[in-house]
N, C-alpha and C positions, 0 to 999 in steps of 0.2 A: 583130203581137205574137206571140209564139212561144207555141204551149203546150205546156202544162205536165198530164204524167198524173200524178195522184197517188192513190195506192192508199188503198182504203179497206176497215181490218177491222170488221167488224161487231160492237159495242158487247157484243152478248147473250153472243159468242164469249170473253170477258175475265171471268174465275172469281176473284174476290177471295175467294172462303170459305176458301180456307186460311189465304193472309193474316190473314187476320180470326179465323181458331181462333187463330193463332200467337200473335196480340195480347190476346186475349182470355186465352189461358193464362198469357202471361207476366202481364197485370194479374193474375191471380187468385195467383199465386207472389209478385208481390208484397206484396198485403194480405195475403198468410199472414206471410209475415218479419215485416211490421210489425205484425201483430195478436201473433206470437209474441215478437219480440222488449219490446213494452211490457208483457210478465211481469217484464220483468228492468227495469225503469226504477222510477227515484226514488217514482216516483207511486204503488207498489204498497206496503199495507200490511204491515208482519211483522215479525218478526228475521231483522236482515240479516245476512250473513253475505261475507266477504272472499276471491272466488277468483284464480287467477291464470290466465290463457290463454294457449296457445304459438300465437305466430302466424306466418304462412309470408310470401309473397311481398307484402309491405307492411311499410310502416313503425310502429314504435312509435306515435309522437305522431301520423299518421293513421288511423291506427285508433282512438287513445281519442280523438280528436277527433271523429270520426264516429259515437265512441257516445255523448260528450258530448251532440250534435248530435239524438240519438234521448230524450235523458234518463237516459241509464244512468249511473250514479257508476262512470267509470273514472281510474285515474291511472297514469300512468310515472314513477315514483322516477327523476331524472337528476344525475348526477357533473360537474364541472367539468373537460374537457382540454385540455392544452394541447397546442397544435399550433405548428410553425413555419411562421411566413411564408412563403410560396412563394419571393418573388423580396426577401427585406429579411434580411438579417444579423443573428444574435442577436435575430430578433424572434418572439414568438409572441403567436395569439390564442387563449383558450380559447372550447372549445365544448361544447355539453350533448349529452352522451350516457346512454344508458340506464342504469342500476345493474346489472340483471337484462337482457341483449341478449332481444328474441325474447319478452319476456314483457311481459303486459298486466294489472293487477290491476282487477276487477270487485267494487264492494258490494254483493250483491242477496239478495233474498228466496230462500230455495233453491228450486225448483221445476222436474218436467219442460220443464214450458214455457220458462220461462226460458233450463234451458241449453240448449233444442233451438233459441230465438231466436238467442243469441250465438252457438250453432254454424251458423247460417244467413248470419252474418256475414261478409263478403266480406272475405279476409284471415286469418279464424278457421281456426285446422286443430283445435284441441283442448284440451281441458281439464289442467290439470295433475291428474293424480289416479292412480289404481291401478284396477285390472280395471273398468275404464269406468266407475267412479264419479269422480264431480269433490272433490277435496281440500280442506277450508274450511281456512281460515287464520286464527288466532285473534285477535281484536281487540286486544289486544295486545300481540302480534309484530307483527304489521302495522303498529300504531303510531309503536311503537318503530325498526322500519325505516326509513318514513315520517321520521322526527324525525331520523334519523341521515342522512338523504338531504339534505335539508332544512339541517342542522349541517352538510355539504360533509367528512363521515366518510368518502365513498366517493373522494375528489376525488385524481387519481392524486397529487397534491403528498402527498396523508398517506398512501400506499400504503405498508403495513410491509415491512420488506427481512426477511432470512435466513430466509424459507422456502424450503426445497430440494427434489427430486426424494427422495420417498422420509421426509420430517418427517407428523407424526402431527398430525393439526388436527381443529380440530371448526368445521363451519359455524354461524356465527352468529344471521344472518336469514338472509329469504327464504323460499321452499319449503323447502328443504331444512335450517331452523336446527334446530342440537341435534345435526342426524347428525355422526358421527367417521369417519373415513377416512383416508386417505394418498395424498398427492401424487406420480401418478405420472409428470404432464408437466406444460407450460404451454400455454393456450392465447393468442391473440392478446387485444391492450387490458388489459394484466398481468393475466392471468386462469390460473388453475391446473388441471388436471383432477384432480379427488379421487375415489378409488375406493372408493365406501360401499356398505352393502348398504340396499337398501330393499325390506320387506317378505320380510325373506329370500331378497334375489336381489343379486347384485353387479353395482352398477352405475357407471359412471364418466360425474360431472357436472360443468359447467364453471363456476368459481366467482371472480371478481374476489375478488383478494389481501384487499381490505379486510373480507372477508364474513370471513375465516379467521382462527381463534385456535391458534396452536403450543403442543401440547401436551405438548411435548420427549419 
């Protein structure tokens, strides 16, 4: 029988303590998220109040899904598209798309904790709001969006025509309903870029045609 040398390191010589900080800190990061984020969840008593969040590299309906999942009252207001059939003639299927691309609306109690939990959210870049305060959204406007979403108001079939580059509008819902501006392009998913001032600073927001009322 042939032998065989086989090396052997000594047990004592193998340092699992880092390892084992590493694991240890990441558990303790995670009961913070989750101790912070259940400020913002159903379960907390108060008046609640309606924000929106701009989120980055994730999707809409994964994300309020996942805070659904934690108990947080989130929603996506979604529009009916139609799209054409890849490979079939004259054929399309509609599909649900966001009203608001990039934005997440939250119920919650307002509190530090709160928004430090959602902003702990993987997907979470930020608060819709002005000098790092977060923006409430009035119950109802929010409603009323909500019901217009819902009513298939946004659905590009009802999309209104002759708004132009340079026509005078006022946004309806959403974050930014009430403000007036002008249309200085279009963006993709018939969506317009309107140049309003907020907070006395000029800024250019992107607005699906259905949000906008022409104000000749």
């Amino acid at each position: 029988m042939m032998a065989v040398n086989v090396k052997l390191v000594d047990a004592t010589m193998i340092d699992t303590s880092r390892c084992e900080a590493k694991l240890d800190k990441r558990l303790a990061e995670i009961r913070l998220n989750a101790d912070l984020l259940s400020a913002a969840s159903k379960d907390v008593e108060g008046e609640r109040q309606w924000f929106a969040l701009r989120i980055g590299q994730r999707s809409e309906t994964e994300l309020r899904d996942s805070l659904i999942d934690s108990r947080v009252d989130a929603v996506v207001p979604v529009k009916n598209v139609p799209r054409k059939r890849r490979f079939a003639d004259n054929s399309r299927k509609v599909v649900h798309k966001p009203v608001l691309p990039k934005l997440v609306f939250v119920n919650i109690v307002p509190s530090v904790r709160a928004y430090a939990g959602l902003l702990r959210v993987k997907g979470v870049s930020a608060f819709i709001g002005t000098n790092g305060s977060p923006h409430p959204i009035g119950h109802r406007e929010m409603n009323g969006f909500m019901h217009l979403a819902q009513e298939g108001a946004f659905d590009e079939r009802n999309m209104p025509r002759g708004i132009v580059v340079g026509s005078r509008v006022r946004i309806n819902v959403g974050p930014y309903a009430e403000f007036e501006g002008v249309v200085s392009g279009y963006a993709k998913g018939r969506a317009a870029r309107v140049l309003t001032y907020l907070f006395g600073r000029e800024v250019t927001v992107d607005v699906t045609l259905a949000q906008l009322e022409e104000l000749g």
